[in-house]
Each structure stands twice: as structure tokens, then as C-alpha cells.
ROPA-880716 format. One record per atom (N, C-alpha, C, O, CB): y, z, x. Coordinates in steps of 0.2 Angstrom, whole numbers, padded with zeros to 4 digits, always signed. Atoms other than C-alpha are relative to their C-alpha. Glycine has a CB too. Layout:
# residues N
YZX
...
//
This chain:
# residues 242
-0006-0003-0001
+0082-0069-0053
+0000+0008-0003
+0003+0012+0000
+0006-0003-0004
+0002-0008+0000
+0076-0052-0062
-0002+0006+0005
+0000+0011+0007
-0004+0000-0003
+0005-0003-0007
+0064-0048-0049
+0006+0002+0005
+0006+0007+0008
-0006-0006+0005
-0004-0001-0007
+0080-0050-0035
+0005+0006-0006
+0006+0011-0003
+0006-0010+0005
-0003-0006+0000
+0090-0039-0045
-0003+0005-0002
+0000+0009-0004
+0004-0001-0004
+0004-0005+0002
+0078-0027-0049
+0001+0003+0006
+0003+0009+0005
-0008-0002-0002
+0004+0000-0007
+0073-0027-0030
+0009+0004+0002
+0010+0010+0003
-0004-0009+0004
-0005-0003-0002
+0091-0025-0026
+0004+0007-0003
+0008+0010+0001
+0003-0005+0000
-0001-0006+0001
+0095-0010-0036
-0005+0005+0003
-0004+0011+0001
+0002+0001-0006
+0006-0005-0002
+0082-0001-0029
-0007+0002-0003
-0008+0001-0009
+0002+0006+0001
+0005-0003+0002
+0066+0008-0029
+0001+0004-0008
-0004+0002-0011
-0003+0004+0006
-0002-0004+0005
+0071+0018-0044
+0001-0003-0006
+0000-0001-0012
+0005+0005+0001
+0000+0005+0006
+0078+0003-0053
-0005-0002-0005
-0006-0002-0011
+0003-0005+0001
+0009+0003+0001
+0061-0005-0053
-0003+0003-0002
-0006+0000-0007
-0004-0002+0004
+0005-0006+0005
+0051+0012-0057
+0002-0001-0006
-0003-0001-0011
+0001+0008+0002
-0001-0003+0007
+0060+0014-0073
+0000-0007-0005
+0000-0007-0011
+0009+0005+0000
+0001+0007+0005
+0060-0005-0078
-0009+0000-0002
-0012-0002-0007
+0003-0009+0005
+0006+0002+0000
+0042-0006-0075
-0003+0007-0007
-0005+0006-0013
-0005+0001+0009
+0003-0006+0008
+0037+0011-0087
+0002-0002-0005
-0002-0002-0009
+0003+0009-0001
-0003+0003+0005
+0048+0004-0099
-0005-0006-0003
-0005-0006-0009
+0006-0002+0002
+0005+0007+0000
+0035-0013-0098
-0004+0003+0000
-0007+0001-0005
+0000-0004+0006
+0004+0000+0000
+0023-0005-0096
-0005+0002-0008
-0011+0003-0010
+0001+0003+0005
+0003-0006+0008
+0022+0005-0114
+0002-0008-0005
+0001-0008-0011
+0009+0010-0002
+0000+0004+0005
+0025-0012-0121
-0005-0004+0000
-0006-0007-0004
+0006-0003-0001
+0005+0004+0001
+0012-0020-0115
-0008+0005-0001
-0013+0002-0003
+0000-0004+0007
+0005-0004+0005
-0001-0006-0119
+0000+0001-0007
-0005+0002-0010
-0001+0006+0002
-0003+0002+0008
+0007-0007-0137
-0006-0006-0003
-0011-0006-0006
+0009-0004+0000
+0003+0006+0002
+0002-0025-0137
-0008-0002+0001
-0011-0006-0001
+0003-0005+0003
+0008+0003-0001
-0014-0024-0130
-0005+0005-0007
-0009+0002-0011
-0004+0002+0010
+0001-0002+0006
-0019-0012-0143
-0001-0002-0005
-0007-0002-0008
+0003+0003-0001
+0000+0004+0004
-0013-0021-0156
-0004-0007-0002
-0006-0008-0007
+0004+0000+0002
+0004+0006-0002
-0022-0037-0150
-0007+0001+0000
-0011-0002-0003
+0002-0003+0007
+0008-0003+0003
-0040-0026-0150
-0002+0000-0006
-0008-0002-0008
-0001+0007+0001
+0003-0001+0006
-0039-0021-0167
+0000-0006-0004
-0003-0006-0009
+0004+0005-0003
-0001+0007+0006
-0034-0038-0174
-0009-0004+0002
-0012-0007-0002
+0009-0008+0003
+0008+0003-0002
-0052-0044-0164
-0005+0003-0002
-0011+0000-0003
-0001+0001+0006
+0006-0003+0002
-0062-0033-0169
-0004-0003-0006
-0010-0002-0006
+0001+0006-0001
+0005+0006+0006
-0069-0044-0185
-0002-0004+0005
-0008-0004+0005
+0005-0005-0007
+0004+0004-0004
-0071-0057-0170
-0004+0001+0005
-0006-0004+0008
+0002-0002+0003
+0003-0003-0005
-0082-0046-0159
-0007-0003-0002
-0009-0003-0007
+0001+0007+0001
+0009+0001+0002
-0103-0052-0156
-0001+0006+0008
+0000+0006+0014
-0004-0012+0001
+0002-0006-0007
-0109-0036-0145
-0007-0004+0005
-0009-0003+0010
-0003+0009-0005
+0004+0003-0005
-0123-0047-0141
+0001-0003+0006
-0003-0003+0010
-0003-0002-0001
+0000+0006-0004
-0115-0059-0131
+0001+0004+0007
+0001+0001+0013
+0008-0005-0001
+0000-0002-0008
-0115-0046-0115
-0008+0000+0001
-0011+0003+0005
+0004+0008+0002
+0010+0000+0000
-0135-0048-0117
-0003-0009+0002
+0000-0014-0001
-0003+0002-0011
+0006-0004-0005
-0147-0054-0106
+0005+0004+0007
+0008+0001+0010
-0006-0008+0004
-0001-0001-0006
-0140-0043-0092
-0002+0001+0007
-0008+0003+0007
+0001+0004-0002
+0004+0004-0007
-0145-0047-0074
-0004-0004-0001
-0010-0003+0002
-0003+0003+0004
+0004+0006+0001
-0152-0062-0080
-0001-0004+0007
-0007-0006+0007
+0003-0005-0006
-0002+0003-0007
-0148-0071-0062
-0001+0007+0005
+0002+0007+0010
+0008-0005+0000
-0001-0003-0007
-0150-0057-0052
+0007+0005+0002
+0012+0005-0001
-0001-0005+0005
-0004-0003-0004
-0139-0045-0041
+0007-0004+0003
+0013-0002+0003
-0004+0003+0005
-0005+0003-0004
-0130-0058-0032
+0006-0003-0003
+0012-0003+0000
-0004-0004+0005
-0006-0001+0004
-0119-0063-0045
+0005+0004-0002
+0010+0003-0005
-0001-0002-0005
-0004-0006+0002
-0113-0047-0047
+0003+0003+0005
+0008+0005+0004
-0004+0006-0002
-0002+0000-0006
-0111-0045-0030
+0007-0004+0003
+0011-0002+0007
-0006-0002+0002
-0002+0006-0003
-0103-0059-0028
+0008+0002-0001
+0013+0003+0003
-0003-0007-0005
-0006+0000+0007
-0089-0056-0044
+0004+0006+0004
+0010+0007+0002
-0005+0001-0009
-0003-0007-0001
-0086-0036-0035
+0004-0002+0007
+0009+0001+0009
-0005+0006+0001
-0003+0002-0008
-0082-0046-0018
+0008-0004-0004
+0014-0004-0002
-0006-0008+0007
-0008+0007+0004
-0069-0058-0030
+0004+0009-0002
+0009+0010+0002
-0003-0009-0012
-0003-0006+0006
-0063-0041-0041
+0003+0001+0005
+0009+0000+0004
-0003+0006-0003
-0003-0007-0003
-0060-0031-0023
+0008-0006+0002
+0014-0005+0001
-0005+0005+0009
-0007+0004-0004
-0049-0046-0015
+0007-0001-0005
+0012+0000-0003
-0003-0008+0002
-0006+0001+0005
-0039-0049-0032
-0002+0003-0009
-0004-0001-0013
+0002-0008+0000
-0006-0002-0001
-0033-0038-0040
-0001+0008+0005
+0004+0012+0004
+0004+0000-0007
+0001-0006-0002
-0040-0023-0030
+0004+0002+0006
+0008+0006+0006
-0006+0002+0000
-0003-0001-0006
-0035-0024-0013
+0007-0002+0000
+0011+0001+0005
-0004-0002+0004
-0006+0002+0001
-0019-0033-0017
+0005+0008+0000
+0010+0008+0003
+0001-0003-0008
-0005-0006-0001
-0012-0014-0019
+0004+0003+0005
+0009+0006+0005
-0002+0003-0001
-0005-0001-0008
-0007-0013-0001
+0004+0000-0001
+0007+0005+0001
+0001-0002+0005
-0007+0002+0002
+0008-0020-0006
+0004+0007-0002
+0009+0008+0001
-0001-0005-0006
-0002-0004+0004
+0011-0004-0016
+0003+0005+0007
+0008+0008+0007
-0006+0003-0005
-0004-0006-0007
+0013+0006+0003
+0008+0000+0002
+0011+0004+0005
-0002-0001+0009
-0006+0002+0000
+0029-0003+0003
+0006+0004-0005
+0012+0005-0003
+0000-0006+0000
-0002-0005+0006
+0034+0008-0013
+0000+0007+0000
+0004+0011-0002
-0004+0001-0006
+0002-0006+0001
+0025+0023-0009
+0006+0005+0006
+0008+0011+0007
-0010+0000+0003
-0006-0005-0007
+0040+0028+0005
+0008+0002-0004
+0013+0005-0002
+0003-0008+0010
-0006-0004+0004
+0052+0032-0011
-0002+0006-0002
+0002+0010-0004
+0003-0004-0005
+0005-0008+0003
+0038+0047-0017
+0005+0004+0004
+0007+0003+0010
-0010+0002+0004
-0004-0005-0004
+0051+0062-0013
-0008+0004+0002
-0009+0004+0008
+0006+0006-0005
+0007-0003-0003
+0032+0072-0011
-0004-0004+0003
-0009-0007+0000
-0003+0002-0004
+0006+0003-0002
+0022+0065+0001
-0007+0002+0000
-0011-0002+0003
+0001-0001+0004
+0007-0004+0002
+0006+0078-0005
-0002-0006-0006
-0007-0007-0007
+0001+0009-0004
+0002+0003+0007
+0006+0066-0020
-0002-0009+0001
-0004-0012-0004
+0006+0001-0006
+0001+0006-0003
+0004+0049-0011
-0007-0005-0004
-0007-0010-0007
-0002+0002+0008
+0007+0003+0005
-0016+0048-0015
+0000+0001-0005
-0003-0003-0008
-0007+0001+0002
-0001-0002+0008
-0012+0056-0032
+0001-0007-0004
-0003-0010-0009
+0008+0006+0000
-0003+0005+0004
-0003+0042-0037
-0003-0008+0001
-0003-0013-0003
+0008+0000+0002
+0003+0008-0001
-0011+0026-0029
-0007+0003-0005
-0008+0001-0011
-0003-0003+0010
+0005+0001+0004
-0027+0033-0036
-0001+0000-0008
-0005-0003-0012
-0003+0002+0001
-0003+0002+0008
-0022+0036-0054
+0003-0007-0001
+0004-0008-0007
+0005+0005-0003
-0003+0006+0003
-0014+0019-0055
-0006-0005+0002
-0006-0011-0001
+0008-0001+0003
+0006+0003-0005
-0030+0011-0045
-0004+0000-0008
-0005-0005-0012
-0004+0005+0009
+0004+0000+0006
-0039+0019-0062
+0001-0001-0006
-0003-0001-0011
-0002+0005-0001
-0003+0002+0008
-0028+0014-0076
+0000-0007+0003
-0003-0010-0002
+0009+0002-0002
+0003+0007+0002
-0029-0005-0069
-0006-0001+0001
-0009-0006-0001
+0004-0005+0003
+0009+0004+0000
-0048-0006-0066
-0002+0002-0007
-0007+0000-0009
-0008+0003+0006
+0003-0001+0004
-0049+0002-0082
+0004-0006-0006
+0001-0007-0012
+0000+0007+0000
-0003+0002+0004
-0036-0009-0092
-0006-0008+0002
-0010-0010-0003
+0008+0001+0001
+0006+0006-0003
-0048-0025-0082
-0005+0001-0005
-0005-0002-0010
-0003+0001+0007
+0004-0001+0004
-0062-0019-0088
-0002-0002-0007
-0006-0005-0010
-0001+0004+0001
+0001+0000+0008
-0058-0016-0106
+0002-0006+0000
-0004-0009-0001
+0003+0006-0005
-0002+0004+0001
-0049-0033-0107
-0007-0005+0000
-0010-0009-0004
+0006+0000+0004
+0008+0006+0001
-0066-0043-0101
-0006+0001-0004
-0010-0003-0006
-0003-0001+0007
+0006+0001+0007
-0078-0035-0112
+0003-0001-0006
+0000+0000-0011
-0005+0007-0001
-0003+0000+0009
-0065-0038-0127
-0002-0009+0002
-0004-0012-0003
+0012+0003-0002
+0000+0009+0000
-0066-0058-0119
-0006-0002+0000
-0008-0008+0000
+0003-0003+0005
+0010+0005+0003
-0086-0059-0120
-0002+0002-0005
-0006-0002-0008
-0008+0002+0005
+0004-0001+0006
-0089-0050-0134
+0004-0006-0006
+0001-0007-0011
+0001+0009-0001
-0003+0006+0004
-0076-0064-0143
-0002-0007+0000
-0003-0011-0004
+0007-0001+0002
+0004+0010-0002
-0082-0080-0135
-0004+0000+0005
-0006-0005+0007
+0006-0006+0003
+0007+0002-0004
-0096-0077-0124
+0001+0000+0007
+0007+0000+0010
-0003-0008-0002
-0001+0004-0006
-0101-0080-0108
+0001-0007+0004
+0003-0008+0009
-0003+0002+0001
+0000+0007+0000
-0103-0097-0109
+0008-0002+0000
+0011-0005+0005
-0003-0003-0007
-0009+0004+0002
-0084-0102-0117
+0004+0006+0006
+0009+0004+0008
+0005+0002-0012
-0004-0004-0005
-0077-0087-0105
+0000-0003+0006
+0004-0003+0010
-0002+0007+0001
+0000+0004-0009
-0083-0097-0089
+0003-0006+0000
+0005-0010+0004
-0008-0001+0003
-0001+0009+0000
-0078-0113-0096
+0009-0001-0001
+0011-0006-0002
-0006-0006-0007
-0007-0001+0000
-0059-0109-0098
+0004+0004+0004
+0003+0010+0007
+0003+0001-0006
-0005-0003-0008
-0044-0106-0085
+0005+0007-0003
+0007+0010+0001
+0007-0008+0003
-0001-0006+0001
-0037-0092-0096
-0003+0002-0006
-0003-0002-0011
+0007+0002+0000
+0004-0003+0007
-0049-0081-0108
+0005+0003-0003
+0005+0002-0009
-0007+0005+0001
-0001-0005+0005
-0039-0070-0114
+0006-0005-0007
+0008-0003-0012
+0003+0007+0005
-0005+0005+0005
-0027-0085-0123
-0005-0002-0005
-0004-0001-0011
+0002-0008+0003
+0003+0001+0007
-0043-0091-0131
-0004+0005-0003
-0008+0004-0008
-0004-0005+0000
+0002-0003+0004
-0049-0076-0135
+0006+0002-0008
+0006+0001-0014
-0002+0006+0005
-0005-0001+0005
-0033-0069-0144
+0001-0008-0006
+0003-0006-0011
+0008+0003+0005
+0000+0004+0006
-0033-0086-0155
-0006+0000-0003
-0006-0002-0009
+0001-0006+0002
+0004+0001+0006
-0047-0085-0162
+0001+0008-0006
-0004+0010-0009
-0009-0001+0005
-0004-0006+0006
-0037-0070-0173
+0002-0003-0005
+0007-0007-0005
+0009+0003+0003
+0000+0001+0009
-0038-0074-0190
+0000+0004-0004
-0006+0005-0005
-0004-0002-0003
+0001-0005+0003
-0035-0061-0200
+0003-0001-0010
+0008+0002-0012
+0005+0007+0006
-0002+0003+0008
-0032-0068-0221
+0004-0004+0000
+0008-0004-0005
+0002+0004-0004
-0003+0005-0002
-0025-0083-0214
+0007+0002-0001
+0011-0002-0003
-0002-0005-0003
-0006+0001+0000
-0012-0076-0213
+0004+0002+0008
+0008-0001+0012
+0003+0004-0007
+0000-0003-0008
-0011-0066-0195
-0005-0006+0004
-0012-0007+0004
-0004+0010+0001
+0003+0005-0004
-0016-0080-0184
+0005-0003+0005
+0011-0003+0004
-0002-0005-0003
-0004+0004-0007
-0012-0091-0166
+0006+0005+0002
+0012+0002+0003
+0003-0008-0002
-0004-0004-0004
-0003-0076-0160
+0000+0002+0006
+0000+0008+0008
+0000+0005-0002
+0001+0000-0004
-0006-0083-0144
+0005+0005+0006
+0003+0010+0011
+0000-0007+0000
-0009-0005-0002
+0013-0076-0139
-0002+0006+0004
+0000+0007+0010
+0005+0004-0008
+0000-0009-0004
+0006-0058-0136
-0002-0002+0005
+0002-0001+0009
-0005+0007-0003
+0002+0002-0010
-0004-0064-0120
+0003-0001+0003
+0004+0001+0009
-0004-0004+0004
-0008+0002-0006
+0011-0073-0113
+0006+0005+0000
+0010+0004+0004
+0004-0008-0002
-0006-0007-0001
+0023-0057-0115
-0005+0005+0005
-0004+0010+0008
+0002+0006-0009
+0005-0008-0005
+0009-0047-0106
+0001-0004+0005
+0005-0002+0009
-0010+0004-0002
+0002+0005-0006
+0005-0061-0094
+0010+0000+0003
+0010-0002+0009
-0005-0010-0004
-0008+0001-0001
+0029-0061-0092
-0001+0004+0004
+0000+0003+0010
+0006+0001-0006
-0002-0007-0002
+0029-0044-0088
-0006+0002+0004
-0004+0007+0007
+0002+0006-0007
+0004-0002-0007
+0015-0041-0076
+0003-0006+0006
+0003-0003+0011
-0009+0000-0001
-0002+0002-0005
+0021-0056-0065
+0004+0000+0000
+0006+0000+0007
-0001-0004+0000
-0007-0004-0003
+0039-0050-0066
-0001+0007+0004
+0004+0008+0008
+0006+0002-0005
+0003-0006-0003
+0031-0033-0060
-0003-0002+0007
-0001+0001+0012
-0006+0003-0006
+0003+0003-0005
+0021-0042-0047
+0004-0003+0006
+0004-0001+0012
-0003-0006-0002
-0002+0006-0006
+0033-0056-0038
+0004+0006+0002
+0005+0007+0007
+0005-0008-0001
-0008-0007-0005
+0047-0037-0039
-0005+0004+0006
-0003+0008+0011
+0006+0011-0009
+0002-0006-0004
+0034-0028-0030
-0002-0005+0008
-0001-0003+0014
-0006+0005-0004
+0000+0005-0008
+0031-0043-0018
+0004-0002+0003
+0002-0005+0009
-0002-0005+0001
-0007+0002-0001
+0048-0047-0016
+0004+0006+0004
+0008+0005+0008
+0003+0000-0007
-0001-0006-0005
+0050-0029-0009
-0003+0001+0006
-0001+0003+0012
-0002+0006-0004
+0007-0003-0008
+0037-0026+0003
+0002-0006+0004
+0004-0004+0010
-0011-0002-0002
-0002+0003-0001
+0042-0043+0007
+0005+0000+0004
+0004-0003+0009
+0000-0001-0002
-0010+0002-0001
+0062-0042+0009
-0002+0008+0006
+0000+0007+0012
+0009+0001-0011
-0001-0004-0005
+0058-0024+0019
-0004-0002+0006
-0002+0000+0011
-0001+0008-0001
+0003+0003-0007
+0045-0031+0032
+0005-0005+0002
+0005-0004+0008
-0007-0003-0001
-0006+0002-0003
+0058-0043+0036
+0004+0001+0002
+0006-0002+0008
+0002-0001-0001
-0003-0006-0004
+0070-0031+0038
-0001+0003+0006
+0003+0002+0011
-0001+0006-0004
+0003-0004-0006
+0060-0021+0051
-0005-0002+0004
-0008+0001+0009
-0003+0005-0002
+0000+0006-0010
+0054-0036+0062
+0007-0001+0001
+0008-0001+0007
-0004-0010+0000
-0006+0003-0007
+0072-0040+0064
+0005+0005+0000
+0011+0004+0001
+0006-0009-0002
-0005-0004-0003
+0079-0025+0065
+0004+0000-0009
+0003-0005-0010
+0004-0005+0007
-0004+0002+0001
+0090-0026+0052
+0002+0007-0005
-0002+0011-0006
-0001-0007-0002
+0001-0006+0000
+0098-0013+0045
-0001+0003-0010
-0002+0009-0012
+0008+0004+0004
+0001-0001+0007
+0096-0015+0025
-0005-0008-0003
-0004-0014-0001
+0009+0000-0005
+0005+0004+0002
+0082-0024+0016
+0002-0005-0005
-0001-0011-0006
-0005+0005-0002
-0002+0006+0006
+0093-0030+0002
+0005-0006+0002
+0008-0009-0003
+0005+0004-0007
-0005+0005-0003
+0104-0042+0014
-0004-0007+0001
-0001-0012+0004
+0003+0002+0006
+0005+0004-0001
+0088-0052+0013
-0004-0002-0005
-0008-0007-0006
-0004+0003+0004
+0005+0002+0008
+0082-0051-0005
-0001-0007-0003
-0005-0011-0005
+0003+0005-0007
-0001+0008+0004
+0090-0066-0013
-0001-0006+0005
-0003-0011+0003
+0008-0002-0004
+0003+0006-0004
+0086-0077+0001
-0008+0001+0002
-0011-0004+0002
+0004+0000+0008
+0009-0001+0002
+0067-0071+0001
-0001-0004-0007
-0005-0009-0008
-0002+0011-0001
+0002+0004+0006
+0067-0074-0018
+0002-0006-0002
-0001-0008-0007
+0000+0003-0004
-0001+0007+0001
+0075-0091-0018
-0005-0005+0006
-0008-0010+0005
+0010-0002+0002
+0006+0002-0004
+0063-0096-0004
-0008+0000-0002
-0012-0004+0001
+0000+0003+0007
+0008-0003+0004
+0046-0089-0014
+0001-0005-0004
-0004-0009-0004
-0001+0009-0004
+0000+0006+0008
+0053-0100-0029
-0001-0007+0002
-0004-0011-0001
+0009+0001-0005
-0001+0006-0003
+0056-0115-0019
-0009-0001+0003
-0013-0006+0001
+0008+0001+0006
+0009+0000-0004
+0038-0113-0009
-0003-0001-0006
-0006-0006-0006
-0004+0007+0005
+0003-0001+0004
+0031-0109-0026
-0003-0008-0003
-0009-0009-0002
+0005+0003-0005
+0001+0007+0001
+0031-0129-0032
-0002-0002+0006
+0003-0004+0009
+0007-0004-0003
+0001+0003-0003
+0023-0134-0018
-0009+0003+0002
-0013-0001+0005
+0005+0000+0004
+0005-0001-0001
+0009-0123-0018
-0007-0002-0003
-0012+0000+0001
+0002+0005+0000
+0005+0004+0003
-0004-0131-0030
+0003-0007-0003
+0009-0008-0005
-0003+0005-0006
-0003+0005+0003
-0004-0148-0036
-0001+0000-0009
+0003-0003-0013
-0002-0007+0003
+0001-0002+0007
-0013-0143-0053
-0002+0006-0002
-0001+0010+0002
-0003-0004-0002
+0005-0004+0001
-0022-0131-0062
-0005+0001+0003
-0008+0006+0006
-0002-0001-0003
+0009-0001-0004
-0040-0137-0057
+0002+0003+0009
-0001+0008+0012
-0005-0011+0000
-0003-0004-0008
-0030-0133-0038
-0002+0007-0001
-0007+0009+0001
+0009+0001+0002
+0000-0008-0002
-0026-0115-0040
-0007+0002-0005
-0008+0008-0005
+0010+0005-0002
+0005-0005+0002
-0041-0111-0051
-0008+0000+0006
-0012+0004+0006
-0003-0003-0008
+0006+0004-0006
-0054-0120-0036
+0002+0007+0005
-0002+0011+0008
+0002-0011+0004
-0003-0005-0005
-0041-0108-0024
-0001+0007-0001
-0003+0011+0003
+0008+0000+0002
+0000-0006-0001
-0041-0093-0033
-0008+0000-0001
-0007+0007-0001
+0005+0003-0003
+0008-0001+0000
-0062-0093-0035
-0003-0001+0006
-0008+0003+0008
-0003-0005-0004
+0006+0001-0008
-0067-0100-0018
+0001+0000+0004
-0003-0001+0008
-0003-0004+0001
-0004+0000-0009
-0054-0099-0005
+0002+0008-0001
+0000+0012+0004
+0009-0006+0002
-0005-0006-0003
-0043-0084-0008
-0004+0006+0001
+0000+0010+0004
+0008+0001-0005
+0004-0006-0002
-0056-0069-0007
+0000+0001+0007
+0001+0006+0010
-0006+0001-0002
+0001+0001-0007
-0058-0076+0011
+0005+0000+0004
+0006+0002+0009
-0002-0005+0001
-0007+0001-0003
-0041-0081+0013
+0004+0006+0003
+0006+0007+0008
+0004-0003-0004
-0005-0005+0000
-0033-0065+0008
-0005+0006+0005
+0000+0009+0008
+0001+0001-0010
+0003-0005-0003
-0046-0052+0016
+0002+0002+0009
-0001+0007+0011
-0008-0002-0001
-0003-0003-0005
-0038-0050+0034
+0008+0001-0001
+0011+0003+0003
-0001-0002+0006
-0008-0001+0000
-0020-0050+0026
-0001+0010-0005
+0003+0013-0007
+0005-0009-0007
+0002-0005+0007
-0029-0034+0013
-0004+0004+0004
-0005+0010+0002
-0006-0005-0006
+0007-0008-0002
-0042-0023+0024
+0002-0004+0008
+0008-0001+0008
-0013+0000-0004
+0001+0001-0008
-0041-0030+0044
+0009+0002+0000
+0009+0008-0001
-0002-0010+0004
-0008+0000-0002
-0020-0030+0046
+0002+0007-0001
+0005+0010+0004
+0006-0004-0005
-0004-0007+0003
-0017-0014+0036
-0002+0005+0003
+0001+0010+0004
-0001+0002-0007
+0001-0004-0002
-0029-0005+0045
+0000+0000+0005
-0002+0006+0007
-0004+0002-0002
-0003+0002-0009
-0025-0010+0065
+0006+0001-0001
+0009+0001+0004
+0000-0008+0005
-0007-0003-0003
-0009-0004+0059
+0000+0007-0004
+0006+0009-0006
+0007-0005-0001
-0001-0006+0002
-0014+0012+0051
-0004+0004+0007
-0003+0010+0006
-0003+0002-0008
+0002+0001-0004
-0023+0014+0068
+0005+0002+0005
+0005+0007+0009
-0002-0005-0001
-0005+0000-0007
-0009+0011+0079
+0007+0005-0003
+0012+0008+0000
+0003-0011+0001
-0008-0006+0004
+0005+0022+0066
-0004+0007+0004
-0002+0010+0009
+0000+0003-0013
+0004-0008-0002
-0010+0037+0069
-0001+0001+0008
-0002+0006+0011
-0008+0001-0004
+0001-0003-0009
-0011+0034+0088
+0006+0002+0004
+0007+0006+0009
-0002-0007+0006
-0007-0002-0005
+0007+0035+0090
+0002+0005-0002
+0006+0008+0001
+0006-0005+0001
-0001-0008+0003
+0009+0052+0078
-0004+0002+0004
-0001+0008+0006
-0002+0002-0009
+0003-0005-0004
-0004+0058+0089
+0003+0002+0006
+0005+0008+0007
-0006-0001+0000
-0004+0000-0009
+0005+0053+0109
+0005+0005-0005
+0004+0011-0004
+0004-0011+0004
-0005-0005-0001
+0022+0061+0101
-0002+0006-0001
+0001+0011+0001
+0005+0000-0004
+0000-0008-0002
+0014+0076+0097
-0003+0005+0004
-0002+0011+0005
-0002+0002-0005
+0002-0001-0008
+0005+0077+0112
+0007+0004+0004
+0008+0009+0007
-0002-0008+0005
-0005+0002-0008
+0021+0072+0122
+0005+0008-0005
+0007+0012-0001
+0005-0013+0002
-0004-0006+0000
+0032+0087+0110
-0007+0006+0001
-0004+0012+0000
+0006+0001-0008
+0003-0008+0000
+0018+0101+0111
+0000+0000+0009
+0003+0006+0012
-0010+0000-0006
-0002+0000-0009
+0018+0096+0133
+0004+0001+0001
+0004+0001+0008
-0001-0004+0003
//
């Protein structure tokens, strides 16, 4: 119900909720570094390319599908920019603040528990931050990852919820995107419970299906229709310059 009202006051509502969110969850992740740092083993990123290339390989094909290419979504945003010079400005600085926030988060979660305990649980970063002990008295401040983990999936379903409720819009025509929102996000919530039956489900889906799954909804679609936008900006300017 946040997300649909987010979505329904607009692009601007949502910009200024998310910066607000945003600064609270770089707070906390901060926060959450320095209390680890007594827990860190710098070796545990050592043997590197012990198996070879193709694990690495492997892991950049999973990275691009989720969460990299997921950003398409964002074109649905990018048509409130009053400048449109600043288009790539903005995707790619936000492209470099989350691969960079990724990054630093997973070497904080091998250098805490390994590679070993990092592969063998469905969220590292829970058991990393528990293993926070700090004079017994700062401890099991599991909490901070599930406020970070709140506030990026309310960030998420509002921005899927948009892209969403206006592509709907403009297959049917229709003449406002928000006469569609709360029936988009009561139908998402409702699909939601139906989509895995457990954990081990969506951890099996999101490792071994959805790179595959998701890669012509992510690079083929977007680009047969940036394709077909640029062929027809070109015919009109043909048909006004003729």
C-alpha cells in the first residue's frame, strides 16, 4: 500500500521518498562495517581462481541478469528528467553507486564467514551482521539488514509498480497511468503467494532459472524496441525534412 501511494503521487513523490531512504540506509550500512571489522579474516578471499575462469564467468552472467540489467525498468523514470542531456549522466552514476555498494557488501560477507558459510546460506548478509559482538553487549543486531533489505524492496516493487501501471496505460490507451495502480498492486500482491512454494523454490529460481528466464525481458525486448523508436524518429524526420 506504500508503493501504490507512492506511485500514485508521482514521479517526484517517489524521487524524494527514495533520497530520504537512501541516506538511511548508507548510515546503516556504515554503521554495520565498523561494528565488523573485529570480525573480518582478509584471507578468506584467498586461493583466488582456484577453479578457474568459468566460475567467474559464470557469477558476471548471474550479476548482469540480477541486479544489473534489471535497470531498464528505470526508462520508465527516466521520462520525468526535465533535461534530457543528463539521461546517461544519471543512469550511469546510479549503475556506479549500486555495483559499488554490491561489491563492498560481498567482500564484507567473505571476509566475515568465508566462502564456504557464504555459499551454504540463503541470506549472507543476516549471518554475517550476527556474528557482531562487540563487549557483549552490541550483539544480534540482525534488525539493521531487514531495514535495509524494507526499504530497497519498497524502492523496487514502487519502481516496478510504475513501469508497470504506465505500460499498461499505453497498450490500452488509456489516458492516466494511476487509474491502474492500485489494481496492478493488489494483483502483484495477490500473484505474489503463488509464486514460490518455499525458500529452497525461489533460491533454485533465482540461481538457475531466472538469468535465462529474465534475459529477453532485459536485453532482446528493450532493444527491438529501441530499434523500432529510432526507425520511426528517423521516417518522421525524413517525411518533415521531404
Amino acid at each position: 500500500m506504500l508503493s501504490v501511494i507512492a506511485v500514485l503521487n508521482g514521479i517526484e513523490t517517489l524521487g524524494r521518498s527514495v533520497r530520504l531512504l537512501f541516506n538511511l540506509c548508507m548510515v546503516t550500512i556504515l554503521i554495520v562495517l565498523f561494528l565488523t571489522i573485529g570480525r573480518m579474516e582478509f584471507d578468506n578471499i584467498l586461493p583466488i581462481l582456484d577453479r578457474g575462469w568459468r566460475p567467474v564467468w559464470e557469477g558476471a552472467f548471474s550479476a548482469f541478469s540480477f541486479p544489473f540489467a534489471e535497470s531498464f525498468l528505470l526508462t520508465a523514470i527516466l521520462g520525468g528528467v526535465r533535461d534530457s542531456k543528463s539521461f546517461v549522466r544519471i543512469f550511469l552514476f546510479g549503475l556506479l553507486i549500486g555495483g559499488g555498494l554490491i561489491l563492498f557488501i560481498s567482500f564484507r560477507n567473505i571476509f566475515v564467514l568465508g566462502t564456504y558459510t557464504m555459499s551454504n546460506v540463503y541470506f549472507p548478509s543476516y549471518a554475517a551482521v550476527g556474528r557482531i559482538n562487540v563487549g557483549d553487549f552490541i550483539q544480534r543486531i540482525e534488525g539493521t539488514v531487514a531495514i535495509v533489505f524494507v526499504i530497497c524492496v519498497f524502492v523496487k516493487f514502487s519502481v516496478c509498480l510504475l513501469a508497470a501501471s504506465q505500460g499498461i496505460a499505453k497498450l490500452f490507451r488509456l489516458n492516466s497511468y494511476r487509474s491502474v495502480v492500485l489494481q496492478t498492486g493488489l494483483l502483484t500482491t495477490y500473484l505474489a503467494y503463488s509464486l514460490f512454494d518455499n525458500i529452497m523454490d525461489m533460491e533454485f529460481f533465482a540461481i538457475e532459472i531466472y538469468h535465462f528466464y529474465a534475459f529477453p525481458f532485459q536485453v532482446v525486448f528493450p532493444v527491438l524496441l529501441l530499434l523500432v523508436a529510432e526507425i520511426k524518429v528517423r521516417l518522421a524526420r525524413r517525411a518533415r525534412s521531404g
